[in-house]
C-alpha positions as CSV (number, residue, x, y, z in Angstrom):
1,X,50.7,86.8,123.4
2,X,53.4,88.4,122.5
3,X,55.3,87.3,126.0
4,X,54.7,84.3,125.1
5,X,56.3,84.5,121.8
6,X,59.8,86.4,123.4
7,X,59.9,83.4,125.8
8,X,59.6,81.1,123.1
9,X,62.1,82.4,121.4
10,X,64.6,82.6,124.2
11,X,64.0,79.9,125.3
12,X,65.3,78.2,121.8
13,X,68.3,80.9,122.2
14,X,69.1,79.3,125.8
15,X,68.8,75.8,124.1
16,X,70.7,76.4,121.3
17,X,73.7,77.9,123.4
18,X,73.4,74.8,125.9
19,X,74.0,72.6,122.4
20,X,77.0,74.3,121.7
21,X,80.7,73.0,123.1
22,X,82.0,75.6,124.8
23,X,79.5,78.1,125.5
24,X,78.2,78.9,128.5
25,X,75.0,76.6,129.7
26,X,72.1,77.0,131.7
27,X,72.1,80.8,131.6
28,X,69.0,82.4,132.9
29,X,66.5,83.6,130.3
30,X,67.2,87.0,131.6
31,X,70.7,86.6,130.4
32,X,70.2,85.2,127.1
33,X,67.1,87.6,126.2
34,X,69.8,90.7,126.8
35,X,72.4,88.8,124.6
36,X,69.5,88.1,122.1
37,X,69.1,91.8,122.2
38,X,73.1,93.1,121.8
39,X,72.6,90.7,118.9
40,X,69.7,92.3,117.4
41,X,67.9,88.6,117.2
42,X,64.6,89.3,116.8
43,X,62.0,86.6,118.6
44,X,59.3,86.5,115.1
45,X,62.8,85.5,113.0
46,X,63.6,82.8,115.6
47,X,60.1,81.4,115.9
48,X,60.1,80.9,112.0
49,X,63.7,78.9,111.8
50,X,63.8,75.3,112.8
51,X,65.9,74.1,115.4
52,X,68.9,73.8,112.7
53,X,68.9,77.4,111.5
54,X,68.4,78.4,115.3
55,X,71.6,77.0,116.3
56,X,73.3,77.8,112.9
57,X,72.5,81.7,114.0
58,X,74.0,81.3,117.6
59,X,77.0,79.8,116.2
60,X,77.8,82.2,113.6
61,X,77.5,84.7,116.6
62,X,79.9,83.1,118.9
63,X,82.8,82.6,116.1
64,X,82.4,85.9,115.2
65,X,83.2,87.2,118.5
66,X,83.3,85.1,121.5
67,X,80.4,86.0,123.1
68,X,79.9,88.5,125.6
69,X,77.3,87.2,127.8
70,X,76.8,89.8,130.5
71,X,75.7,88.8,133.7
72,X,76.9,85.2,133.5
73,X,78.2,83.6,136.4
């Protein structure tokens, strides 16, 4: 269950990033879990947010820092 949830969660990471002018899109899940976790974004904090607050998180993210998505092509 738990994979479930982690891939839940990335995947409204991946989606909120894809929203977002500018930032990378269509990484791989890979990718975005390793951001999620540079980031310290836990998966049970992003499965309680709505799609708003999701986004509201990433984007606080990238202006703080561009980010560093490793592995990105």
């Amino acid at each position: 269950m738990q994979c479930y949830q982690y891939l839940a969660a990335t995947t409204s990471i991946a989606n909120a990033l894809d929203s977002i002018p500018g930032a990378s899109h269509k990484l791989p899940f890979g990718v975005v879990a390793d951001w999620m976790d540079e980031n310290n974004i836990e998966a049970e904090d992003v499965l309680l947010a709505n799609g708003d607050e999701v986004r509201a998180i990433v984007e606080n993210l990238i202006q703080s820092d561009q980010p560093d998505i490793p592995h990105a092509a």
